[in-house]
Structures are given as C-alpha cells and as structure tokens.
N, C-alpha and C positions, 0 to 999 in steps of 0.2 A: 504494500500500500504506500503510495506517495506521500510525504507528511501534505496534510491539511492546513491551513488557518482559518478557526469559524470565531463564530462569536461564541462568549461562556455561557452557560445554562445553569441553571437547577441543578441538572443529570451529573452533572460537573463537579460538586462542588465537595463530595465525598473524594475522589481522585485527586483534585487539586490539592483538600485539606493536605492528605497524603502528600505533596509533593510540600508543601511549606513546613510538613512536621521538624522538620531538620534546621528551618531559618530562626534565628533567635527573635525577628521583631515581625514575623512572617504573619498572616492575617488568620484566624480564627477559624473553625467552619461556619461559628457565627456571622463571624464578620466578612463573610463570603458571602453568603446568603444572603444579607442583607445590602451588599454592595447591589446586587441583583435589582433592587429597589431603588434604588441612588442612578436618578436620570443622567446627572456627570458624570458619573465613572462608566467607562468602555471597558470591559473586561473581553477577552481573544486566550483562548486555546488553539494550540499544534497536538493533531491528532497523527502519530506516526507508529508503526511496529502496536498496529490495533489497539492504543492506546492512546491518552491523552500523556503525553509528555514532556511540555511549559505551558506556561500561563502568564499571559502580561496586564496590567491595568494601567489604566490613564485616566487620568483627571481631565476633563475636557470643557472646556471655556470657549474663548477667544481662541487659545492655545493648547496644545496638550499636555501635564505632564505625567512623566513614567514615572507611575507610583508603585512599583511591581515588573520585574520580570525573574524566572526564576523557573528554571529546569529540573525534571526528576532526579535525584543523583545518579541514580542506576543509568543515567543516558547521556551524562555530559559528554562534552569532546566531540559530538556528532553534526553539529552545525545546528541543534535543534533551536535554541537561543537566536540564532542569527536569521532562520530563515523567520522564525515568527517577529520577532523586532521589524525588521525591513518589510517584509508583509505589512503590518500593522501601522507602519509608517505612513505607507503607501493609501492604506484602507482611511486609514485619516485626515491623510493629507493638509498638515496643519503645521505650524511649528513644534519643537517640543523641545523641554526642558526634563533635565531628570540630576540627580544628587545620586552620586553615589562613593562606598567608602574607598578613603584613599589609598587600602593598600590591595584592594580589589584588581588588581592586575588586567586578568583575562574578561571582564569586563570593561575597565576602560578601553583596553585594544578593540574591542566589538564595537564599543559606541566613537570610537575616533573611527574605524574603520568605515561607518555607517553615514561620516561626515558630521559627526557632533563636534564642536570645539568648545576648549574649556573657556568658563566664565571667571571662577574664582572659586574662593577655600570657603564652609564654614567650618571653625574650629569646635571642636569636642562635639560633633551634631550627633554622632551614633553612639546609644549605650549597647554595654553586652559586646562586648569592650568600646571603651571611649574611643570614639577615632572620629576626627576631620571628614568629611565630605566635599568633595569635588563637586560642582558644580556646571552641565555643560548643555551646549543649547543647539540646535541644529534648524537650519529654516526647512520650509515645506518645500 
C-alpha cells in the first residue's frame, strides 16, 4: 500500500494515542478527541504498511502553525514524517510556523529541508527536560 495522507478521525484516535505514548508533552487521547471538535486545528494522518503511522496538527488562522508532528517509533527512518509534512503543506497551502526543541536534530534537517528558515530562540520553552526552542517559518 502507498503511504496515504487523509485527514484524522474519530477511528484514529486510539492508534495515534498509541503513537504519542512515548512523547513527554505529547496530546492525551482526550485531548485528541477533543481536538476533533476544535474548528482551528487540522489534524492529517499517513496511513502506510496498513496502518496509520504519523500524525501532524496545525493550528490554523491567517497562518498555520505545526503544533504536532510525530511518527510511530516502530517506523522512523522511513521518510514517513516527510512525506506527510510536505503533503500537509501542500493540502494547506498557507504559511507556517512551528517551534521546535533545539537539540532535535533530524527534525530541524526535515523542516530546513522542506524550506523553513529559522526565526529565533525561545529560551527554556520545553519542560521534560528544559531546552530552548527554535523557532522557524516557511511561506506558502
């Protein structure tokens, strides 16, 4: 099966919980569910290897920001992460802003590669260890 990019569901929202169990500030299955009801937020799944494995949200305005993206661990390294970002870009076609932490590596490469450039630092932004945030914006 081709990975997919759809939009998130309901159906979803046990799979995904499952994929955020691992993130320290990662969203609830409450708070998934309830995102569902929240007209700003765009929530997108990649459905690959018959399964849903990422999930990205955005906050959506004027502009969009990446408040979420985040792959199964059982699947990293596979481009899953890239094809749905660039996808979802695409599907929104909007600006976008997203923070993320600064020793985050193979994500910053993903989001420069995707033509985000950095804006600035906020210091201490992330607990669960304290770390700086990157700041980086990309037009549509």
């Amino acid at each position: 099966m081709l990975p997919k990019v759809r939009t998130f569901t309901s159906a979803d929202v046990d799979t995904v919980s499952e994929i955020f169990s691992d993130i320290p500030d990662g969203w609830s299955k409450n708070a998934l569910a309830e995102s569902l009801e929240n007209d700003s937020i765009k929530s997108f799944v990649l459905e690959a290897e018959n399964t849903v494995v990422a999930f990205a949200a955005f906050l959506v305005a004027d502009d969009a920001e990446l408040v979420f993206i985040v792959t199964d661990k059982t699947k990293l390294r596979k481009g899953y992460g890239r094809i749905l970002l660039a996808e979802t870009l695409k599907m929104l076609n909007l600006p976008c802003v997203l923070e993320v932490r600064e020793s985050n590596t193979p994500a910053i490469s993903l989001y420069e590669s995707l033509g985000f450039e950095l804006l600035g630092k906020r210091k201490n932004f992330y607990s669960n260890p304290t770390e700086s945030a990157l700041i980086y914006k990309r037009e549509a």
